[in-house]
N, C-alpha and C positions, 0 to 999 in steps of 0.2 A: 701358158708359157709366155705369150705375149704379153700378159698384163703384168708378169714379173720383172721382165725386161722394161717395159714400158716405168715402172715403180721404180728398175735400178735406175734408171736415165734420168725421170725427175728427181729423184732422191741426191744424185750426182750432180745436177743442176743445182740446187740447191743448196747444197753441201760449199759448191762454186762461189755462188755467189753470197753466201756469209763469211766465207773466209776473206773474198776480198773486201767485204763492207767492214772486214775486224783489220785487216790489214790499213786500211783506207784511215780508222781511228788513229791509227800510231803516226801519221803522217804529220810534221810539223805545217801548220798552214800560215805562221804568221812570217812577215818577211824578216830574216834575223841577217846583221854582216860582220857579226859576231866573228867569223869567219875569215873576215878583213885583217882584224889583228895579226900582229910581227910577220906579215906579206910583205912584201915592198910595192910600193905605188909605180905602177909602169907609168910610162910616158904620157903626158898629154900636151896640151897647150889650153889656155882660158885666156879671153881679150882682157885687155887692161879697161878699166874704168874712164878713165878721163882720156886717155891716147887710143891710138889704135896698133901700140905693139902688145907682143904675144906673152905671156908667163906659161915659165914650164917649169917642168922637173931639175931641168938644168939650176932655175934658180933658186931652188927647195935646198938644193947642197949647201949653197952659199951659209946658211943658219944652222946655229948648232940643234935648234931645236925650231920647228912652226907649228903654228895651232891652224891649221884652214877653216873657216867658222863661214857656215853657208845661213846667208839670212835676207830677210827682206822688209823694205818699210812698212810694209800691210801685214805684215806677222808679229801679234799678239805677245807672245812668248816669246821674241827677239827682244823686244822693250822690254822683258825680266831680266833678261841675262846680260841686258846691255853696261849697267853699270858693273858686274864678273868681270866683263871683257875690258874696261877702264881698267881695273887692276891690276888685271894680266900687261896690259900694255908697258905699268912699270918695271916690268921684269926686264932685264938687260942680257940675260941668253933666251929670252923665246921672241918670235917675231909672229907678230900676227898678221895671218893672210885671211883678209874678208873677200867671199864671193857673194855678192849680189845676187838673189837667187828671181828670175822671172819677176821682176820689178819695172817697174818705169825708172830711167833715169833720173829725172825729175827730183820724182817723191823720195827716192835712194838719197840723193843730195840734201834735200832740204831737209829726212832725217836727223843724218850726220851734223849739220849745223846745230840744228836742238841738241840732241844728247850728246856729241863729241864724238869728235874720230877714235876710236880705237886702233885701228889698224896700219900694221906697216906700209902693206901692200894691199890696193883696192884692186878687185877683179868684176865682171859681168858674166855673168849668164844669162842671158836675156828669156832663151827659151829652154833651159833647164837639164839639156844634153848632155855636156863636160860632163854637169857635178853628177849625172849618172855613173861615169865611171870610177867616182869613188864612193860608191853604194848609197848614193844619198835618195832618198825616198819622202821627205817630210823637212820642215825648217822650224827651230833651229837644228843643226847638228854640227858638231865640231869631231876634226881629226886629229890627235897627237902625234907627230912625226919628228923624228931625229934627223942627221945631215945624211943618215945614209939611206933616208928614205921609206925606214920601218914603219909601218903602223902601229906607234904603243895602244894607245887608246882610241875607242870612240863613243864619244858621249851624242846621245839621240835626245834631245829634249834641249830644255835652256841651260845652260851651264850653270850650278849652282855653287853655293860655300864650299859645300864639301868637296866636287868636284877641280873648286882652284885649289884645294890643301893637296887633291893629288897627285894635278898637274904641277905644283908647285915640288914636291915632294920627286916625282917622278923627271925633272928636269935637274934636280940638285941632286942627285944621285952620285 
């Protein structure tokens, strides 16, 4: 009798722990902010680049449309999408907000010289906190936002052709 018991107990252990190992498979494991989209961006503040006052959400209204583009001079893939970001600059409803992402000043600056400013608005993140809260994990990556502070889009990588046809697309709406 004991060794039946004994047989149901492991057999139920077992049973235990392959469900959770099948359950465990279905588990998304990659970080996705998919999620992020048509949320509204709650509040923050990020320093400004050259000054020491603050950008917020307050001034995200002001534009009918912002792209916030987190990058940095030691990022590879930032110099791909740098001349996208040129482009976009000639648009006259979108405004580009660049965040410096965990950069030296410095090197940030003497980029910008070489390849051209793109941006309306320069910001710093020094040590990479802010652009946490709007799900940034890697650089480049850019956000699409309207005046009422929607998330349209988020492109994770360099921003490419096809991505300015949508951006473009998705602001002349």
């Amino acid at each position: 009798m004991t060794k039946k018991i004994a047989s149901l107990v492991f057999t139920l252990i077992v049973m235990i722990v392959l469900y959770t190992f099948y359950k465990g498979l279905k588990i998304e494991v990659n970080y996705n902010t998919s999620d992020l989209i048509n949320k509204k961006i709650e509040s923050f503040s990020i320093k400004s680049f050259n000054e020491n006052s603050l950008f917020s959400e307050e001034d995200l209204k002001k534009n009918n449309f912002s792209l916030i583009n987190f990058w940095a001079s030691w990022c590879v893939p930032c110099r791909l999408e740098h001349e996208n970001l040129m482009k976009l600059k000639e648009l006259s409803n979108l405004k580009i907000i660049g965040v410096n992402y965990k950069d030296i000043k410095k090197n940030a600056s003497e980029y910008l010289v070489d390849l051209g400013n793109p941006y309306n608005v320069l910001l710093i993140d020094t040590d990479g906190k802010q652009s946490v809260n709007f799900g940034i994990y890697g650089i480049p990556e850019s956000i699409l936002i309207n005046s009422e502070l929607m998330v349209l889009k988020k492109y994770i990588g360099p921003l490419m052709d096809k991505d300015l046809l949508e951006i473009k697309k998705e602001i002349n709406k």
